[in-house]
C-alpha positions as CSV (number, residue, x, y, z in Angstrom):
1,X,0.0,0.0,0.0
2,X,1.7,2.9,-1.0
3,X,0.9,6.6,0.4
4,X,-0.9,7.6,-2.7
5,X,-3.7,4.9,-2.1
6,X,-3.8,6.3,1.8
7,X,-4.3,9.8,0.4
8,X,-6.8,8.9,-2.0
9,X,-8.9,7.0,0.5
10,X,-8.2,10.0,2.8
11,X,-10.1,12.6,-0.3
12,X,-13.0,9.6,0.0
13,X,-13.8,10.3,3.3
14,X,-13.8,13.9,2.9
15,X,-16.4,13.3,0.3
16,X,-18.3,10.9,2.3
17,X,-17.1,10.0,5.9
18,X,-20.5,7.6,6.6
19,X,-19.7,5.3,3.6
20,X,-15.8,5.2,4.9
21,X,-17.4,4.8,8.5
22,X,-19.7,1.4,7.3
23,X,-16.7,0.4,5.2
24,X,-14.6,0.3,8.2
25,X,-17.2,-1.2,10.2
26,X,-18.1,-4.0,7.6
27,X,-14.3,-5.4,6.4
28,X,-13.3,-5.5,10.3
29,X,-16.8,-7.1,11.4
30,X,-16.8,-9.3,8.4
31,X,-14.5,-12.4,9.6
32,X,-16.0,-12.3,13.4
33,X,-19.9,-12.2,12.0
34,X,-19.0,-14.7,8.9
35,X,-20.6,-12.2,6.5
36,X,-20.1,-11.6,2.7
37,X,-18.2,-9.0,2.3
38,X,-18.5,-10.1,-1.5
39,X,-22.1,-8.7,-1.6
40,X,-21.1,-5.0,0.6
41,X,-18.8,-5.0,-2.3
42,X,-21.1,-5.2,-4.8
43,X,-23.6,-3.0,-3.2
44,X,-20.7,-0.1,-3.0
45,X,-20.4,-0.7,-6.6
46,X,-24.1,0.0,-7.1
47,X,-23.7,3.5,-5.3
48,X,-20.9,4.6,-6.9
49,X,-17.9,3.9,-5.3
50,X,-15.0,1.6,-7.5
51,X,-11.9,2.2,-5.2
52,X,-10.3,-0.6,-2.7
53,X,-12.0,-1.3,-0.1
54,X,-9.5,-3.0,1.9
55,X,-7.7,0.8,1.4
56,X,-10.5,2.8,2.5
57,X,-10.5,0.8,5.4
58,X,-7.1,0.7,6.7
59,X,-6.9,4.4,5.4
60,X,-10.2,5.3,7.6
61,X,-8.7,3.6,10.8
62,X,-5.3,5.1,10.5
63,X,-6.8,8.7,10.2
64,X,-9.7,8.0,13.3
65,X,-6.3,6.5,15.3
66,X,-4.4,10.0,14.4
67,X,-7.6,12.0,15.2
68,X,-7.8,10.4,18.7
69,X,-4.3,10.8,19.4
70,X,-4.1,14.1,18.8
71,X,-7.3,14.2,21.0
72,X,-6.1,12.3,24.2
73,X,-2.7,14.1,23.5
74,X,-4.5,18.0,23.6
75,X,-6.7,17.2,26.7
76,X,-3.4,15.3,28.5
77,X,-1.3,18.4,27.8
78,X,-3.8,20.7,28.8
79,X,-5.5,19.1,32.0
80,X,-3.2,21.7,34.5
81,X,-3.8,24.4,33.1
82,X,-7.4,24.0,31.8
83,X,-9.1,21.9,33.6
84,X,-9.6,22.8,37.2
């Protein structure tokens, strides 16, 4: 997976962060539940969207990881000074 494909799947869910959000959801629930990921492929298709899904997902996680880092990292920094 090269950076490209990350950035691309990053532009996706600028565009539509629900679909990244139930593509994420899907691929990581799809071995414990036993579904077919075969057919959330091919409804994903019917909407519109022809990009990796296996991208989207890993690119979705890594940017909700960095998102709550930076969180947990801004309310760790600040809890002195802030929050009394």
């Amino acid at each position: 997976m090269g950076i490209n494909r990350i950035l691309s799947t990053w532009k996706c869910f600028g565009k539509n962060p629900a679909l990244a959000t139930r593509v994420l959801i899907t691929m990581a629930g799809a071995p414990v539940l036993q579904a077919n990921p075969v057919q959330y492929v091919l409804d994903l298709e019917k909407s519109g969207y022809l990009e990796d899904t296996q991208t989207l997902a890993v690119g979705t996680a890594l940017l909700y990881s960095v998102a709550f880092s930076v969180m947990y990292s801004l309310l760790y920094l600040t809890y002195g000074v802030w929050w009394f």
